[in-house]
N, CA, C and O atoms as a Maestro MAE file, in Angstrom:
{
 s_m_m2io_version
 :::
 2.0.0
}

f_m_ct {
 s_m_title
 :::
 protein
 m_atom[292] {
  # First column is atom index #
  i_m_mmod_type
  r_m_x_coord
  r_m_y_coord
  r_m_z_coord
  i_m_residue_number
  s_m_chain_name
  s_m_pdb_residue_name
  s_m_pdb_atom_name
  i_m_atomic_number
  :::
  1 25 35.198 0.022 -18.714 1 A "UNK " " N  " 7
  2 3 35.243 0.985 -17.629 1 A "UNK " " CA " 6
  3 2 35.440 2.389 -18.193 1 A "UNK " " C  " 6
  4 15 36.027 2.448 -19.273 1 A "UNK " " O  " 8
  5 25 35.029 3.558 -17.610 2 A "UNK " " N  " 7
  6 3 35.000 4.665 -17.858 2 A "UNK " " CA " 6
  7 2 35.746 5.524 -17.095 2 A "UNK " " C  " 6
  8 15 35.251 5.974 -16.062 2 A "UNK " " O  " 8
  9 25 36.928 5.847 -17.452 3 A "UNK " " N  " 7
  10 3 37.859 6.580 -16.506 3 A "UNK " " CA " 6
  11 2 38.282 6.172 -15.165 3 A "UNK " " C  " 6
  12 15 38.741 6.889 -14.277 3 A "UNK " " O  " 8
  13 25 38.020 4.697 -15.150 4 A "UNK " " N  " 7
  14 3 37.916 4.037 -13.802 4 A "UNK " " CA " 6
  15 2 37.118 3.597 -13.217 4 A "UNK " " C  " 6
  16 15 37.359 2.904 -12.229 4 A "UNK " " O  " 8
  17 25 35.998 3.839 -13.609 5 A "UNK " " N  " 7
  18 3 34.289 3.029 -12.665 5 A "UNK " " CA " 6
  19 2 34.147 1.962 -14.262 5 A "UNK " " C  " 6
  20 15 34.324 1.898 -15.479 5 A "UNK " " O  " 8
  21 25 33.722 1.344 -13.128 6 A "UNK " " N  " 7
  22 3 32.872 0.307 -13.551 6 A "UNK " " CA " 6
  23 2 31.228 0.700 -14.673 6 A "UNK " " C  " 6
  24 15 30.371 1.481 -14.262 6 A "UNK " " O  " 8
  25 25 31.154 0.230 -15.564 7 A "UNK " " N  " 7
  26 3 30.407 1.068 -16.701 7 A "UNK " " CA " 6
  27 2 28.842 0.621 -16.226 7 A "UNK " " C  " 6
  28 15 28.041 0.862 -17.129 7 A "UNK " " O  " 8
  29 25 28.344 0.146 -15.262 8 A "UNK " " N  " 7
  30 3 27.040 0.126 -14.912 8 A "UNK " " CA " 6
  31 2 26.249 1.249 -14.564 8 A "UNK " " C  " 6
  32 15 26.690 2.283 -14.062 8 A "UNK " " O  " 8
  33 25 24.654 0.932 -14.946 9 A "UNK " " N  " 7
  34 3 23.764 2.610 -14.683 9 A "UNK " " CA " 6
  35 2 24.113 2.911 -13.136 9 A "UNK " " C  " 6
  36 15 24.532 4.065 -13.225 9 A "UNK " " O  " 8
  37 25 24.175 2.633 -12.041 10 A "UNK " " N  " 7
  38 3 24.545 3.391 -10.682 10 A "UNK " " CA " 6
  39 2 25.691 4.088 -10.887 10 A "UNK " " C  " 6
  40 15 25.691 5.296 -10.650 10 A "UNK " " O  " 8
  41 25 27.041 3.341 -11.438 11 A "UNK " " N  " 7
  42 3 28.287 4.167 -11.383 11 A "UNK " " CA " 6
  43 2 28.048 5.308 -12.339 11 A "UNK " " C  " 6
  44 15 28.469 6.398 -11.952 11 A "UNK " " O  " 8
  45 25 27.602 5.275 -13.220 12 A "UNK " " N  " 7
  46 3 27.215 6.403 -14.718 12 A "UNK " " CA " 6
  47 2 26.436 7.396 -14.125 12 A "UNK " " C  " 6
  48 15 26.613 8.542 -14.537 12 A "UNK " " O  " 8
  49 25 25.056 7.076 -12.652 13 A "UNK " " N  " 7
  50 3 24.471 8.074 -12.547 13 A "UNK " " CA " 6
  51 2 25.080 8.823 -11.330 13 A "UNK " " C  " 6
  52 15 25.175 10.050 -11.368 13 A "UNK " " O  " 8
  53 25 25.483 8.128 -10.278 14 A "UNK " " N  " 7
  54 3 26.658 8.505 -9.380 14 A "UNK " " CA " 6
  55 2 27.729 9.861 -9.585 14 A "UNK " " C  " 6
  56 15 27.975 10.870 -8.925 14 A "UNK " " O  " 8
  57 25 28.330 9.132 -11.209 15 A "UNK " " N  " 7
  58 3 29.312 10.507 -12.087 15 A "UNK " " CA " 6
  59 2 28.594 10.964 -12.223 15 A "UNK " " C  " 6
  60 15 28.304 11.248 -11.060 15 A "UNK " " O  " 8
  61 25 27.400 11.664 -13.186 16 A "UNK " " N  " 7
  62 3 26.925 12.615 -13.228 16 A "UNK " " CA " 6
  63 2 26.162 13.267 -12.119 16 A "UNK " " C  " 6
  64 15 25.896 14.451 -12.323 16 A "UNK " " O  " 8
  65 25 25.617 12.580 -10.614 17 A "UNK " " N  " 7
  66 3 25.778 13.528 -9.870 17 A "UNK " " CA " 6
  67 2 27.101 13.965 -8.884 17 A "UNK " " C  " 6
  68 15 27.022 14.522 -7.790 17 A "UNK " " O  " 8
  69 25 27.833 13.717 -9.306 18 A "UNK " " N  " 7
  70 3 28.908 14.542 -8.958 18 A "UNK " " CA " 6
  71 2 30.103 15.347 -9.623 18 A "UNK " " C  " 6
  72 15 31.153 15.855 -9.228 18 A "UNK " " O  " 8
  73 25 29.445 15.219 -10.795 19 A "UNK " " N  " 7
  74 3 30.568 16.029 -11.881 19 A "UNK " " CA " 6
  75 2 29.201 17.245 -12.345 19 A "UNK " " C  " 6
  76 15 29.582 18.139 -13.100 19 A "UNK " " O  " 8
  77 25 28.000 17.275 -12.009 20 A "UNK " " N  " 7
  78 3 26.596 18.144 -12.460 20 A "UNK " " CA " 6
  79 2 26.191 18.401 -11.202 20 A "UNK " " C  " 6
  80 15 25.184 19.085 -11.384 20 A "UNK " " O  " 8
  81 25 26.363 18.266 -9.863 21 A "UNK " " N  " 7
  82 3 25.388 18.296 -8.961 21 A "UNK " " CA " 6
  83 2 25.782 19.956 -8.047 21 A "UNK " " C  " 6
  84 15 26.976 20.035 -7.759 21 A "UNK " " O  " 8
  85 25 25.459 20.417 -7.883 22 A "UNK " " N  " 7
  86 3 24.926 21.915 -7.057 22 A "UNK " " CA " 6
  87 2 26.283 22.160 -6.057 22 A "UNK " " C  " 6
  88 15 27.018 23.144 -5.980 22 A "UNK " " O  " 8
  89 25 26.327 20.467 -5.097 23 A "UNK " " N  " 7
  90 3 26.909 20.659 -4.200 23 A "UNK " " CA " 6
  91 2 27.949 19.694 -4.397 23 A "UNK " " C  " 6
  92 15 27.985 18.889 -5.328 23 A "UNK " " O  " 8
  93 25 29.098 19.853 -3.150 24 A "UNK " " N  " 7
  94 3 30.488 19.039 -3.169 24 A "UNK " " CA " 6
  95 2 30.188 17.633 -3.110 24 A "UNK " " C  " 6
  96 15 29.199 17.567 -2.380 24 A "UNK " " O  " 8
  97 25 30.483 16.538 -3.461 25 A "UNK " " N  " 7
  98 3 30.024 14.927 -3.680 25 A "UNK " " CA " 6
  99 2 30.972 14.785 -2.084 25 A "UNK " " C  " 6
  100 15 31.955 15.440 -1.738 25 A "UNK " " O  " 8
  101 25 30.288 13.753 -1.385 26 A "UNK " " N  " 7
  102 3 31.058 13.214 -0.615 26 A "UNK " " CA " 6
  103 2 30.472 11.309 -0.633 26 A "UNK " " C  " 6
  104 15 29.474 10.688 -0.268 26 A "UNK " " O  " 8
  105 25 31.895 10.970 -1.337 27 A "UNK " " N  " 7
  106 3 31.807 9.760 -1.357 27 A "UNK " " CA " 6
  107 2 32.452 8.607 -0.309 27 A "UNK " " C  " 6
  108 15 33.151 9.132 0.557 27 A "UNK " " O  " 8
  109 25 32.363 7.270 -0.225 28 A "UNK " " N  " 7
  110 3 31.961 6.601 0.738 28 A "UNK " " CA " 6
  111 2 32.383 5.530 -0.272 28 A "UNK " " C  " 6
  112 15 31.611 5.219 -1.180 28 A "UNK " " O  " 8
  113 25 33.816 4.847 -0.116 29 A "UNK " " N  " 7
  114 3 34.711 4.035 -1.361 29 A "UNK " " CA " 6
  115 2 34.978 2.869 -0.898 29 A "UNK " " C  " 6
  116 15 35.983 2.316 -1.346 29 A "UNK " " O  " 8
  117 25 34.559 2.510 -0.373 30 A "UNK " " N  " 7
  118 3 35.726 0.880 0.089 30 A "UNK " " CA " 6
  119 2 36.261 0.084 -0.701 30 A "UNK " " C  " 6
  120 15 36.887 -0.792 -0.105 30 A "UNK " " O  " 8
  121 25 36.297 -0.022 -2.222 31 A "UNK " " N  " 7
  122 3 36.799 -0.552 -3.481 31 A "UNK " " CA " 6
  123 2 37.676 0.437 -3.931 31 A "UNK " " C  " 6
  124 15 38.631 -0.178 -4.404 31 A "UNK " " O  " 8
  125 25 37.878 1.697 -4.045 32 A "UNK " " N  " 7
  126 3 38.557 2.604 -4.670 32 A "UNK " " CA " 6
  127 2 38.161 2.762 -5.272 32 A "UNK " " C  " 6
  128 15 38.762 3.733 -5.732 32 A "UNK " " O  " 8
  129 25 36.927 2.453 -6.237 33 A "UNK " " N  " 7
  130 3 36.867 2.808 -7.329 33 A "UNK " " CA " 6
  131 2 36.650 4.832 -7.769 33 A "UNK " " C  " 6
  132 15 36.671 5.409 -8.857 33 A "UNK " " O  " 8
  133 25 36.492 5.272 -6.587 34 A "UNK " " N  " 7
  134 3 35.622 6.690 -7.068 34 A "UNK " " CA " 6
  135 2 37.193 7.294 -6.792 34 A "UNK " " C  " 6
  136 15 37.598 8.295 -7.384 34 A "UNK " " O  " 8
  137 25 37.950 6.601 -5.890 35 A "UNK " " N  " 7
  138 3 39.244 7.772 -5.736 35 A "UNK " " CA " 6
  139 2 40.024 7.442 -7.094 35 A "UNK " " C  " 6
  140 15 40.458 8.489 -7.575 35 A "UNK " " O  " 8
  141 25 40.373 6.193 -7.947 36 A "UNK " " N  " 7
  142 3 40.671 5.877 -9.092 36 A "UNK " " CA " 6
  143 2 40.294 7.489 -10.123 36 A "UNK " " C  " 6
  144 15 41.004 8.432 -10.473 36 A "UNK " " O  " 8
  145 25 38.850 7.153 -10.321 37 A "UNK " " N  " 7
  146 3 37.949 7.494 -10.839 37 A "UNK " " CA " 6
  147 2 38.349 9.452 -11.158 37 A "UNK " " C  " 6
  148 15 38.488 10.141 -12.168 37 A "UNK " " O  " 8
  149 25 38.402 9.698 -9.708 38 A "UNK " " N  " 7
  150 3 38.402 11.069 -9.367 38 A "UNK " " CA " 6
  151 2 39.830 11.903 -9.773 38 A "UNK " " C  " 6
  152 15 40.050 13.079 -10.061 38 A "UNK " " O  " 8
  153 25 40.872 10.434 -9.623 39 A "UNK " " N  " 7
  154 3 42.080 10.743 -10.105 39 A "UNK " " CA " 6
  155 2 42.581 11.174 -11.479 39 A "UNK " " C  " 6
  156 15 43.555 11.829 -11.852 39 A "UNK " " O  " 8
  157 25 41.536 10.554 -12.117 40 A "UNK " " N  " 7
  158 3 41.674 10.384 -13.818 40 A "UNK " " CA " 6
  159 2 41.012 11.222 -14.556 40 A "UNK " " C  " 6
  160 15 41.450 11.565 -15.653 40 A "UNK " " O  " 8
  161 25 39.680 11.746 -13.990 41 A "UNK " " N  " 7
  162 3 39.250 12.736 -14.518 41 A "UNK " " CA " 6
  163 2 39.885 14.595 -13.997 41 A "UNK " " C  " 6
  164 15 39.949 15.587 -14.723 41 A "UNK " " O  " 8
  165 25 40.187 14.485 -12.793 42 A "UNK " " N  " 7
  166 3 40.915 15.816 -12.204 42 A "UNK " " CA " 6
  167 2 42.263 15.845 -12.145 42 A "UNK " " C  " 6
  168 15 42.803 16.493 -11.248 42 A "UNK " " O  " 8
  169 25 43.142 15.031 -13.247 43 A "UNK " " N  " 7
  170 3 44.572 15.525 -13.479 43 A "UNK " " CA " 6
  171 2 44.929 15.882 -14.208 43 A "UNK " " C  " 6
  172 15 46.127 15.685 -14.415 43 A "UNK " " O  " 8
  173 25 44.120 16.698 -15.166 44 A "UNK " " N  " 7
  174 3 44.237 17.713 -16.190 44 A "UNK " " CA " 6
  175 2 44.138 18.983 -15.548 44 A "UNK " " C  " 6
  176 15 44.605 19.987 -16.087 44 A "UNK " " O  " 8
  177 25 43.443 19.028 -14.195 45 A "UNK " " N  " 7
  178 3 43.154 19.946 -13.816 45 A "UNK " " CA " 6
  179 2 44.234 20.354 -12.192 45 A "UNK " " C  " 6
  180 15 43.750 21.028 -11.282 45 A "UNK " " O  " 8
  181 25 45.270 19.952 -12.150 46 A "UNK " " N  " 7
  182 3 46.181 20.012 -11.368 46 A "UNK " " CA " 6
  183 2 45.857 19.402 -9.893 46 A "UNK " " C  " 6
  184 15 46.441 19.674 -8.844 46 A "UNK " " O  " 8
  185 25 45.039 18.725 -10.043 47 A "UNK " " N  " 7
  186 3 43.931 18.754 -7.912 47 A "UNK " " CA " 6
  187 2 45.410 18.285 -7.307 47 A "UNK " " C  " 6
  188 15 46.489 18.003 -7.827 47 A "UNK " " O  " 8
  189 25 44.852 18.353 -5.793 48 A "UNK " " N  " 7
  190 3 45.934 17.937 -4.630 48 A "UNK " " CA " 6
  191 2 45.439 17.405 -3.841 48 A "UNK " " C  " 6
  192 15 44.507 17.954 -3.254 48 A "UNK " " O  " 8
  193 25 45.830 16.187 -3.513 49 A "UNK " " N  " 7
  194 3 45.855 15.347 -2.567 49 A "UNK " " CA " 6
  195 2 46.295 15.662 -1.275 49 A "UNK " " C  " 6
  196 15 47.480 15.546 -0.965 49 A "UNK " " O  " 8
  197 25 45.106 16.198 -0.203 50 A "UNK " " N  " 7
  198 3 45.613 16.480 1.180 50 A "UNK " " CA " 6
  199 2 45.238 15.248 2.185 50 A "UNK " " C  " 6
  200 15 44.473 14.336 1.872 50 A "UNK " " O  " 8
  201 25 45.766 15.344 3.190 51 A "UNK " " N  " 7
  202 3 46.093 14.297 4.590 51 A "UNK " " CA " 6
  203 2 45.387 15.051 5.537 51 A "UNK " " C  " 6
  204 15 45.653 16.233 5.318 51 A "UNK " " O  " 8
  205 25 44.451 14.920 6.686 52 A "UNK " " N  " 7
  206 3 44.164 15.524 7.763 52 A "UNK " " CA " 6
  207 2 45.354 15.520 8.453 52 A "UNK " " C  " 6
  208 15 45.443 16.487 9.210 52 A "UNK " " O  " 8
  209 25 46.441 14.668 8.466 53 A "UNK " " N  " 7
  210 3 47.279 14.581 9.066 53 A "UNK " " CA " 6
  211 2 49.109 15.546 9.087 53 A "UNK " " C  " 6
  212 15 49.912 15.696 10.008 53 A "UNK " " O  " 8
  213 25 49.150 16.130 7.208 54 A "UNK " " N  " 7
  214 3 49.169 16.763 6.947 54 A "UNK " " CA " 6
  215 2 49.582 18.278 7.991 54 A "UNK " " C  " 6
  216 15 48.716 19.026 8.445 54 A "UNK " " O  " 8
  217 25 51.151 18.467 8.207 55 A "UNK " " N  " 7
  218 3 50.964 19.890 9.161 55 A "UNK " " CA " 6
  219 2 50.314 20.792 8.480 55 A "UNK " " C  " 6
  220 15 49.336 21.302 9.026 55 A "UNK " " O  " 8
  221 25 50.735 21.268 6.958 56 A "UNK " " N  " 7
  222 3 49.646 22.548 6.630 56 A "UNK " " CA " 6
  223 2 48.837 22.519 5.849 56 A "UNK " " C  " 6
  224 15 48.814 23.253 4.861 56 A "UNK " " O  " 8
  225 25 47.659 21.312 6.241 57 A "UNK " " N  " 7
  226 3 46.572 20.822 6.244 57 A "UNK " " CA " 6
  227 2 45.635 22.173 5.571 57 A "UNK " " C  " 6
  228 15 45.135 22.278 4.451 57 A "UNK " " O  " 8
  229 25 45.628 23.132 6.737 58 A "UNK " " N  " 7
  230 3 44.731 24.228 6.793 58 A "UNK " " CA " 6
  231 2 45.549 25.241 5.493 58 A "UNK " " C  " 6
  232 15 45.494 25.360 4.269 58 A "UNK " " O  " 8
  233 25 45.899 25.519 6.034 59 A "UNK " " N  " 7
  234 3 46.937 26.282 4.854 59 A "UNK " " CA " 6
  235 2 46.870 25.615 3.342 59 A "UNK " " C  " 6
  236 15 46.744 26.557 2.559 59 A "UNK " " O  " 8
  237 25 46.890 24.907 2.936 60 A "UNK " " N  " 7
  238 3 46.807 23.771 1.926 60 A "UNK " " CA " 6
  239 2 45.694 24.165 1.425 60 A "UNK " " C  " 6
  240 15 45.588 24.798 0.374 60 A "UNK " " O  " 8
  241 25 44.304 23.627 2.537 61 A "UNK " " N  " 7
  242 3 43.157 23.578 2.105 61 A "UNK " " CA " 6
  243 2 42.752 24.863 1.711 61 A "UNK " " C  " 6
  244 15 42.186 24.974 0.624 61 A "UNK " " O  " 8
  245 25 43.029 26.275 2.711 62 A "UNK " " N  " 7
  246 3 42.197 27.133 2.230 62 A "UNK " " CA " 6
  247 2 42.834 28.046 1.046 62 A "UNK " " C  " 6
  248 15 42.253 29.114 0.855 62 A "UNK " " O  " 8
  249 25 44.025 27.738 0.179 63 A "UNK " " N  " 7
  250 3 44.848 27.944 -0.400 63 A "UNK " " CA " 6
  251 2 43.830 27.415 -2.109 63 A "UNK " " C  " 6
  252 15 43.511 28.134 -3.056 63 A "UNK " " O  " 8
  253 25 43.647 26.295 -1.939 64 A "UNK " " N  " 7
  254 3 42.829 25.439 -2.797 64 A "UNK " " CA " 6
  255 2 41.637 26.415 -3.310 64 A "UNK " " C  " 6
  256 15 41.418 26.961 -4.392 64 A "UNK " " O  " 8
  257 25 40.975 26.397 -2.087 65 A "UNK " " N  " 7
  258 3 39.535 26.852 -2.105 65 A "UNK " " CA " 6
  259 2 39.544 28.543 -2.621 65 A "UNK " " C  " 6
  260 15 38.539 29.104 -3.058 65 A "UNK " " O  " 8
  261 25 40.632 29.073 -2.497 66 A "UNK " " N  " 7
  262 3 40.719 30.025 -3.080 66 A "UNK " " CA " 6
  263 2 41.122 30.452 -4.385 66 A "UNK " " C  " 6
  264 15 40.989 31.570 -4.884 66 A "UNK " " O  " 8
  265 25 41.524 29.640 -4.769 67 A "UNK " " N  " 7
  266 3 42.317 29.396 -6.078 67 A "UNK " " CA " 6
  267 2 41.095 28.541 -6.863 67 A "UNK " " C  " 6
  268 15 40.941 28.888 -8.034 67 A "UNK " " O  " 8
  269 25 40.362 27.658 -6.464 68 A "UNK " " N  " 7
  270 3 39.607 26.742 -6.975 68 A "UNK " " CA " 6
  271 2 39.919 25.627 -7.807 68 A "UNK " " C  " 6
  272 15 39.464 25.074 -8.809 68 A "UNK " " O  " 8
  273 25 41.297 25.456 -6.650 69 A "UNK " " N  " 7
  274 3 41.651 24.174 -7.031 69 A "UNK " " CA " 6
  275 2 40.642 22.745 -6.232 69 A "UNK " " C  " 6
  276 15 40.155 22.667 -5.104 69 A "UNK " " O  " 8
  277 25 40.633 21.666 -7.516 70 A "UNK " " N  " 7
  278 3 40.081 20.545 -7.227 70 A "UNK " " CA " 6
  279 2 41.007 20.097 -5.726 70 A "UNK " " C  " 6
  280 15 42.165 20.514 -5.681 70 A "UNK " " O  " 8
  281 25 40.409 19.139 -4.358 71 A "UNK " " N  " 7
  282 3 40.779 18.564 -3.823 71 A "UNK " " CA " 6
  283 2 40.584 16.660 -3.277 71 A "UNK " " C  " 6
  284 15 39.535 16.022 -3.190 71 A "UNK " " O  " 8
  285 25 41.594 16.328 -3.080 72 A "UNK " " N  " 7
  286 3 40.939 14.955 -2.759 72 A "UNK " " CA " 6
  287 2 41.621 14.481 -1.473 72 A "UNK " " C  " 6
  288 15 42.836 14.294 -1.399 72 A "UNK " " O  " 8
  289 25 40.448 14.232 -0.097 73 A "UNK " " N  " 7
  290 3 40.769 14.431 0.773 73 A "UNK " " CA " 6
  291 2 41.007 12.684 1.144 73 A "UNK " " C  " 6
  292 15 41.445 12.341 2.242 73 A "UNK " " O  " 8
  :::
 }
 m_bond[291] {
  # First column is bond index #
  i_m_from
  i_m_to
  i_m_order
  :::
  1 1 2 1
  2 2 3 1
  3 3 4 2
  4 3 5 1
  5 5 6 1
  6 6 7 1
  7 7 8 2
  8 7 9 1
  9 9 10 1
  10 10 11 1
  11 11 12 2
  12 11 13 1
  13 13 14 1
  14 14 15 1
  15 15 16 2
  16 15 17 1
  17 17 18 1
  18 18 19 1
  19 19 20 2
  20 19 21 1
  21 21 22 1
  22 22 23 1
  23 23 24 2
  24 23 25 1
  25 25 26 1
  26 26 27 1
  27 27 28 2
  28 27 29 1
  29 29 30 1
  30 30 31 1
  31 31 32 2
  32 31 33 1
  33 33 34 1
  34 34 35 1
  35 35 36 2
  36 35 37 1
  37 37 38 1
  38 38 39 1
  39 39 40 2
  40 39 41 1
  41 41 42 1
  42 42 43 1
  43 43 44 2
  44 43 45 1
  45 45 46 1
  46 46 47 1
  47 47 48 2
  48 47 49 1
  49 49 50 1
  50 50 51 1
  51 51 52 2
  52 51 53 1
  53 53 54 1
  54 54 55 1
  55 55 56 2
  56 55 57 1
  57 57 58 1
  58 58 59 1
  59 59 60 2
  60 59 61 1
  61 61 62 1
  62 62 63 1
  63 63 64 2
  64 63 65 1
  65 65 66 1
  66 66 67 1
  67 67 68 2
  68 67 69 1
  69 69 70 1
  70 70 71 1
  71 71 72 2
  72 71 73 1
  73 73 74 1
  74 74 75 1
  75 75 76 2
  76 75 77 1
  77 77 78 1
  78 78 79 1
  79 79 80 2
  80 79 81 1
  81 81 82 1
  82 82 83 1
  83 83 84 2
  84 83 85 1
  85 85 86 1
  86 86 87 1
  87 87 88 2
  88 87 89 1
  89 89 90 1
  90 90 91 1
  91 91 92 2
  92 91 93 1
  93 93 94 1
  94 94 95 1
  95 95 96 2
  96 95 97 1
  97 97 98 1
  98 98 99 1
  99 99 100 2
  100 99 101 1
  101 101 102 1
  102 102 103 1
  103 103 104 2
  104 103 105 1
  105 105 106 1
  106 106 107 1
  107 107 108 2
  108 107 109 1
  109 109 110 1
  110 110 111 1
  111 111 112 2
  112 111 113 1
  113 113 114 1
  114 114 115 1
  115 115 116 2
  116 115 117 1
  117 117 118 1
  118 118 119 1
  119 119 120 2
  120 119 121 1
  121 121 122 1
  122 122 123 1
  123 123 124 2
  124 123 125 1
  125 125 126 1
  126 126 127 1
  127 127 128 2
  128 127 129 1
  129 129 130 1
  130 130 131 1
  131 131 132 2
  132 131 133 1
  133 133 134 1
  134 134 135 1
  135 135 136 2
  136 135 137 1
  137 137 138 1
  138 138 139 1
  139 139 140 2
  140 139 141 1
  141 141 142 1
  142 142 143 1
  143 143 144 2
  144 143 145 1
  145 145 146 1
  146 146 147 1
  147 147 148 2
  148 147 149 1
  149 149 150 1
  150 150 151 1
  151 151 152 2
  152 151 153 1
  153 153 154 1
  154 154 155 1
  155 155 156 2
  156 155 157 1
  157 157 158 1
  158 158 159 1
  159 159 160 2
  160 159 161 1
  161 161 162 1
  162 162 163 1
  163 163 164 2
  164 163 165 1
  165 165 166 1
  166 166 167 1
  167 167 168 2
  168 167 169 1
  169 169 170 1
  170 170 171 1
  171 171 172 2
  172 171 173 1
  173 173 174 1
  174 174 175 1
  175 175 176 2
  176 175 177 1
  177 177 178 1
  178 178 179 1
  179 179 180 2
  180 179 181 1
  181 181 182 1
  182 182 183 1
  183 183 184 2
  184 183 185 1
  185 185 186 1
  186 186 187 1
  187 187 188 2
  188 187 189 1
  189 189 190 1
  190 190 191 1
  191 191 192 2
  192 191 193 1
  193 193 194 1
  194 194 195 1
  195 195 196 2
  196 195 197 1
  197 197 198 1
  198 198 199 1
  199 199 200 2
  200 199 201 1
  201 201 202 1
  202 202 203 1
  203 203 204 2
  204 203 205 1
  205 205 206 1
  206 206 207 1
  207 207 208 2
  208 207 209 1
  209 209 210 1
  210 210 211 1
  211 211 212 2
  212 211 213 1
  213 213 214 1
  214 214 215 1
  215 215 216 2
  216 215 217 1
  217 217 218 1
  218 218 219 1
  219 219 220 2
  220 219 221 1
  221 221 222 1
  222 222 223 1
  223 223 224 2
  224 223 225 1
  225 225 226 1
  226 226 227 1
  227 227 228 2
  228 227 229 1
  229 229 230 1
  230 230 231 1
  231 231 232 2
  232 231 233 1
  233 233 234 1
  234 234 235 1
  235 235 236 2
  236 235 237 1
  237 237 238 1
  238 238 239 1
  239 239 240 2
  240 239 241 1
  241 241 242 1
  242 242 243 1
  243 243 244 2
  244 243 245 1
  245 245 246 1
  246 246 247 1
  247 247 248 2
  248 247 249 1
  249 249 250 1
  250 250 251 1
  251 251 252 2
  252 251 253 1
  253 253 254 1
  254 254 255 1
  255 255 256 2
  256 255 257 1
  257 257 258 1
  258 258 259 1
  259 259 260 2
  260 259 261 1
  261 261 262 1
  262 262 263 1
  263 263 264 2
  264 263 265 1
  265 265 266 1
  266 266 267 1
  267 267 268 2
  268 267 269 1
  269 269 270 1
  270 270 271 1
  271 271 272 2
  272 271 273 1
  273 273 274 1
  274 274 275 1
  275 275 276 2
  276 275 277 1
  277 277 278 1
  278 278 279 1
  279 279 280 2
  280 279 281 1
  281 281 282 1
  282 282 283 1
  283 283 284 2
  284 283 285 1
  285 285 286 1
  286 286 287 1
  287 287 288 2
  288 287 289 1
  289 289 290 1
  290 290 291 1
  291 291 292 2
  :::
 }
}
């Protein structure tokens, strides 16, 4: 396994479109494997784990986005 995925060509091309791709990845996990995944490669890089549920959700988020911090929603 590679930082958490599973080492097959879908998971390998999957990472590279979302660690290379233009736009924000929105993934679709029912195994965990990509939140694993996402965890291990972006905690060098400080990310934060937000909740919609979360009171300062908004505050949080646009705090992130300004700073350009990684998020995992």
């Amino acid at each position: 396994m590679m930082n958490g995925l599973p080492s097959d060509g879908v998971s390998q091309e999957n990472s590279i479109y979302c660690m290379k791709g233009a736009r924000w990845p929105l993934m679709i996990d029912p195994q965990f494997q990509a939140n694993k995944w996402i965890r291990n490669i972006e905690a060098k890089n400080s990310f934060r784990i937000l909740n919609f549920k979360d009171s300062k959700f908004q505050i949080d988020m646009k705090a992130c986005l300004m700073q350009g911090i990684p998020v995992l929603i």
